[in-house]
VOPAGU-2260 file (C-alpha; in pm, 1 decimal, decimal comma):
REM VOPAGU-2260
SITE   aa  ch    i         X         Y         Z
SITE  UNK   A    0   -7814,9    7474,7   -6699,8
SITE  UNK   A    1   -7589,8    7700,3   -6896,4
SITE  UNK   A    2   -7221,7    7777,0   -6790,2
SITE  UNK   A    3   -6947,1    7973,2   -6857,0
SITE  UNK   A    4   -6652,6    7715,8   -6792,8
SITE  UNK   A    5   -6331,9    7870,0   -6662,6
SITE  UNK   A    6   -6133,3    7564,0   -6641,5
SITE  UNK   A    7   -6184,4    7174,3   -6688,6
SITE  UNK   A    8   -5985,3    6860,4   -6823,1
SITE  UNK   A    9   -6074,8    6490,2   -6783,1
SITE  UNK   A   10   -6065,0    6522,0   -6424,4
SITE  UNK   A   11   -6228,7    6868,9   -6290,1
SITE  UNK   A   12   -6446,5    7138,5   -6486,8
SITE  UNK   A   13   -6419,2    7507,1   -6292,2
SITE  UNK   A   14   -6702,4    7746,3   -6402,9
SITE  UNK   A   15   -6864,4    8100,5   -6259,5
SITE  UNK   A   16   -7137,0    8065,4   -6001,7
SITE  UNK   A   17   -7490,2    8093,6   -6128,4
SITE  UNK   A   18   -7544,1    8306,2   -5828,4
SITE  UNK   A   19   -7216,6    8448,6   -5739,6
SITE  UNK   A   20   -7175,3    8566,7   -5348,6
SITE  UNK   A   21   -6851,4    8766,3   -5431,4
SITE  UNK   A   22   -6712,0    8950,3   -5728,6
SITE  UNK   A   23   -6502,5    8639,2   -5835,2
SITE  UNK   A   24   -6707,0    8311,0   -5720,8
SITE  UNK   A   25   -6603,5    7978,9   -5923,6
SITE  UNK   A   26   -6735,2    7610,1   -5821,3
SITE  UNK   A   27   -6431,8    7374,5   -5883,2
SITE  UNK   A   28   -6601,6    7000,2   -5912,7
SITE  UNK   A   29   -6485,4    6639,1   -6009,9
SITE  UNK   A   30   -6627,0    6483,8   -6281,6
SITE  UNK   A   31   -6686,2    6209,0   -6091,6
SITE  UNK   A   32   -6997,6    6218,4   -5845,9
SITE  UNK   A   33   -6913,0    6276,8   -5494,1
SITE  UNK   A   34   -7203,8    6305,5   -5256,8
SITE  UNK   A   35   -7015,0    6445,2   -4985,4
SITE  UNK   A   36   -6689,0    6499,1   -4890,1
SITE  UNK   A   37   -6719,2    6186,8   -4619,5
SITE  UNK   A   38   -6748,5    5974,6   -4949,7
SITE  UNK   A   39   -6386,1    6080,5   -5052,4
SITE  UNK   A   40   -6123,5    5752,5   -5034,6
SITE  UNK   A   41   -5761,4    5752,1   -4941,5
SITE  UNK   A   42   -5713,4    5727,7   -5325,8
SITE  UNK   A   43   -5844,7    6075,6   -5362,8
SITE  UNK   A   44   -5603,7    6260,3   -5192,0
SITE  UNK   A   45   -5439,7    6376,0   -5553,7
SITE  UNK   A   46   -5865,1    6488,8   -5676,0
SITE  UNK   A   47   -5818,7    6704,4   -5349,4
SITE  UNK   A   48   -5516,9    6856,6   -5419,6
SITE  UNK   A   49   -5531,2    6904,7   -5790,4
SITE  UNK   A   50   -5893,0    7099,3   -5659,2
SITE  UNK   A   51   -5711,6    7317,8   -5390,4
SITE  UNK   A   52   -5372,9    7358,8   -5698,7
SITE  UNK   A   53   -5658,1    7479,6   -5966,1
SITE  UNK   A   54   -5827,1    7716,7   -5714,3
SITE  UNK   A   55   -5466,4    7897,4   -5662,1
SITE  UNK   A   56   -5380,7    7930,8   -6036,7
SITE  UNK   A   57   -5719,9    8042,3   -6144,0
SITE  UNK   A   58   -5679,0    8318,7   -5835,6
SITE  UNK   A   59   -5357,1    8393,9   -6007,8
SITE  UNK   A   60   -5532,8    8407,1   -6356,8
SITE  UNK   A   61   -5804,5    8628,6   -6271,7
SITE  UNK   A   62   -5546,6    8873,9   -6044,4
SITE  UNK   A   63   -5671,9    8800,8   -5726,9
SITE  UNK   A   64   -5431,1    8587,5   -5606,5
SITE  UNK   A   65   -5193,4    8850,4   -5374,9
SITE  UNK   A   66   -5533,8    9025,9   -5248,4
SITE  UNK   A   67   -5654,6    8747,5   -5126,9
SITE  UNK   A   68   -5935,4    8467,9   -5187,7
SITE  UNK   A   69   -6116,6    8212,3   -5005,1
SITE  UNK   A   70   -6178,5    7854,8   -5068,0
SITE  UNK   A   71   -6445,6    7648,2   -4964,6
SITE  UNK   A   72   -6523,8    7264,8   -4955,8
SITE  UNK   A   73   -6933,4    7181,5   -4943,9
């Protein structure tokens, strides 16, 4: 499936919803499977927060940032 990738490194890739439910709607996902979030280890606390850190600064990239977003774990 095609993408248009916003963000990614070794670690995460960020790219625009296929099916976007909001003006600005980006998936933020390891590169690493994870079936579900119960599958995450103690050692992935810093995945988790580099996620939640990437979500804020591509807010702040795309000017949505001091309007307001939401962010959402599935």
């Amino acid at each position: 499936v095609p993408a248009t990738i916003v963000d990614e490194d070794e670690t995460l890739v960020a790219f625009e919803d296929i099916s976007p439910r909001a003006p600005t709607h980006i998936l933020i996902m390891p590169r690493r499977h994870v079936a579900t979030i119960n599958d995450l280890a103690p050692s992935d606390k810093a995945l988790v927060g580099e996620m939640i850190w990437r979500s804020a600064a591509i807010a702040k990239e795309r000017g949505i940032a001091d309007s307001g977003y939401r962010t959402v774990f599935n």
